[in-house]
N, C-alpha and C positions, 0 to 999 in steps of 0.2 A: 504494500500500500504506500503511496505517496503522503508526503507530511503538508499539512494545512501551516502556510506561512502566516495568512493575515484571515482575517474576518471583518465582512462586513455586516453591522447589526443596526435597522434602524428601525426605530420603536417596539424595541424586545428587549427583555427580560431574563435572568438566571432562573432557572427551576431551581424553588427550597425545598430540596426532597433529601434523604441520606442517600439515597444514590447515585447524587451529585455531587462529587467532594474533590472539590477543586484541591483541593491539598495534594492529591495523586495525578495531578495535573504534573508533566515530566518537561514534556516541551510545549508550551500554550503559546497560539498561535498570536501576534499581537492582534489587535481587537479595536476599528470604528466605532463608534457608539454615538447615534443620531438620536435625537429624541424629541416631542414635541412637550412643551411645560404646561401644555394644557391638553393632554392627549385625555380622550374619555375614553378611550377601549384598553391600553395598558399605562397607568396612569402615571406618569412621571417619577413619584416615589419609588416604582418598582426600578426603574431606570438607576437613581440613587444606590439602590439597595444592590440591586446586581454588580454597577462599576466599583463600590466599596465592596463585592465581594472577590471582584477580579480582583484588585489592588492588595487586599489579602493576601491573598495567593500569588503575589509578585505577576501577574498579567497586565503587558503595557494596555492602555487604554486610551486612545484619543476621543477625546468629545465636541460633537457639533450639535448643539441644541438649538431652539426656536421657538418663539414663543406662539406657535400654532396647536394641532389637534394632533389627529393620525394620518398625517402624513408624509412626505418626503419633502419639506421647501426647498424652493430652487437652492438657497444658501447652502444649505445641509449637502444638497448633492454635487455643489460644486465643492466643497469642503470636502467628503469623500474620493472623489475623482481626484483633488490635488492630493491626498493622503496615499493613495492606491499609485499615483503618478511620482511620487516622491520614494516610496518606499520599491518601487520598479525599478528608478533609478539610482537606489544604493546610498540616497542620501535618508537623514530622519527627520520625523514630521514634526513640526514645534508643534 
């Protein structure tokens, strides 16, 4: 199997279950993390909850938030795409 370099996550969530336990996380892949601060289908806080759980577990994290709903803002996806296009090119994403 091929190793997962990066992740893209926008408007999601960690599962709080015990059979998620990022602590056995070996190589985590770094990790996007878009979100809307007014999202009503996964609500912001869980966004919070999840990147302080990656951060735990030493998983880089970059965040592009927005103060919309559930969706994708233009902002948000150009902030991915430069993130995605940065870390392509060997350089790191402030």
């Amino acid at each position: 199997r091929g190793k997962v370099d990066q992740v893209l996550n926008f408007s999601g969530f960690v599962v709080d279950s015990p059979q998620v336990d990022l602590a056995e996380v070996v190589e985590a892949p770094e990790t996007f993390w878009g979100h809307g601060t007014m999202d009503p289908a996964i609500p912001y806080a869980l966004a919070v909850k999840g990147r302080s759980r990656l951060a735990a577990a030493e998983i880089g994290v970059w965040t592009a938030d927005h103060n919309g709903g559930h969706i994708i803002a233009p902002a948000e996806l150009e902030a991915a795409v430069d993130w995605v296009s940065q870390r392509a090119s060997g350089t790191t994403p402030a």
